[in-house]
PLY file of the C-alpha trace (Angstrom):
ply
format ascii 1.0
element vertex 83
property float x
property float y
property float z
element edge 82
property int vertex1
property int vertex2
end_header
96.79 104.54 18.59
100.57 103.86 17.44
101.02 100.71 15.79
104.44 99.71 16.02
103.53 95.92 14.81
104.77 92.68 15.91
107.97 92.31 17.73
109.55 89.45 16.08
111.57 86.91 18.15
109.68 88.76 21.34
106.29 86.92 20.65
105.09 90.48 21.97
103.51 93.59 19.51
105.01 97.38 20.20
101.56 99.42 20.76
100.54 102.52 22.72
96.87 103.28 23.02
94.64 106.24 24.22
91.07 106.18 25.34
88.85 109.26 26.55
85.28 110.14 26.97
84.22 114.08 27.39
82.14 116.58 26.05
83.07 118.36 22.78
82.52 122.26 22.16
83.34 124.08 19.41
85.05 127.66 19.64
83.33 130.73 18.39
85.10 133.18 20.04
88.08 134.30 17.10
91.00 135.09 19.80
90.49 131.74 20.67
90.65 131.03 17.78
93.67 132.24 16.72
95.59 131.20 20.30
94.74 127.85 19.38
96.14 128.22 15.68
99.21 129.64 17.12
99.73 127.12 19.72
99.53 124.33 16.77
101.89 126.35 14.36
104.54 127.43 17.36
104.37 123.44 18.22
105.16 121.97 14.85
106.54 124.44 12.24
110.21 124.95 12.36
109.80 128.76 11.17
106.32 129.51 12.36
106.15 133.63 11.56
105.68 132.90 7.95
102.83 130.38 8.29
101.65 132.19 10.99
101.43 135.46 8.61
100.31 132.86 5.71
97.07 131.61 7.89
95.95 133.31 10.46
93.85 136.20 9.09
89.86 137.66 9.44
88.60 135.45 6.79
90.63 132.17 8.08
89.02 132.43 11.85
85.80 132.88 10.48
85.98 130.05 8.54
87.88 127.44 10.29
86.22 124.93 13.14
87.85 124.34 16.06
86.80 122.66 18.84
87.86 121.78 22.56
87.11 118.79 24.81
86.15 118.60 28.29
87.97 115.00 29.02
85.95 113.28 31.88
87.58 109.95 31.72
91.20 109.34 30.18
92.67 105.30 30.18
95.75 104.51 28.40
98.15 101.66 27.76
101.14 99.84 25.52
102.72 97.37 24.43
106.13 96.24 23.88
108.97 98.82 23.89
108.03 102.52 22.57
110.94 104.18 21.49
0 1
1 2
2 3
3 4
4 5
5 6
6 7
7 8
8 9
9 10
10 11
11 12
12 13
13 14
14 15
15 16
16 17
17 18
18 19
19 20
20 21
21 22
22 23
23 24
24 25
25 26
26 27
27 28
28 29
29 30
30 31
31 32
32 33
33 34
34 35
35 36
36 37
37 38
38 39
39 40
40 41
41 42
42 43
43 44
44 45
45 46
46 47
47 48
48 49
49 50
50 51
51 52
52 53
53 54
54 55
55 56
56 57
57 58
58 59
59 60
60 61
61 62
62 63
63 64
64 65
65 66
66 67
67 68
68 69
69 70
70 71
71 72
72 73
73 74
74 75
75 76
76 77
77 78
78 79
79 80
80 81
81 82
């Protein structure tokens, strides 16, 4: 959920909301893993290389849960004006 609070003068509140129901699995399998770890790094570190170098190792797949969801049912909605 974003909370953007109460819109004053609007008599309105700026929201945006996301419901889902699914099935939730986690990932054994290391390459997937490590394409998943990628995927967040590439996505929100400005110079990924060095994190990726920093992070993604043997010992780091092995220890690190990661999971996926099968989404059966996705609803969402908002509020106000999102920006």
């Amino acid at each position: 959920m974003e909370d953007g609070g109460y819109l004053k003068g609007e008599c309105d509140y700026k929201y945006r909301t996301v419901h889902f129901k699914g099935n939730f699995q986690f990932i054994e399998d290391l390459i997937e893993k490590r394409r998943a770890l990628e995927l967040m790094i590439d996505k929100f570190e400005e110079e990924p290389e060095p994190v990726r170098v920093k992070f993604i190792n043997e010992k780091a797949l092995k220890n690190v849960n990661i999971g996926r969801i099968q989404i059966e049912n996705i609803t969402g909605k908002q509020g106000g004006i999102i920006n």
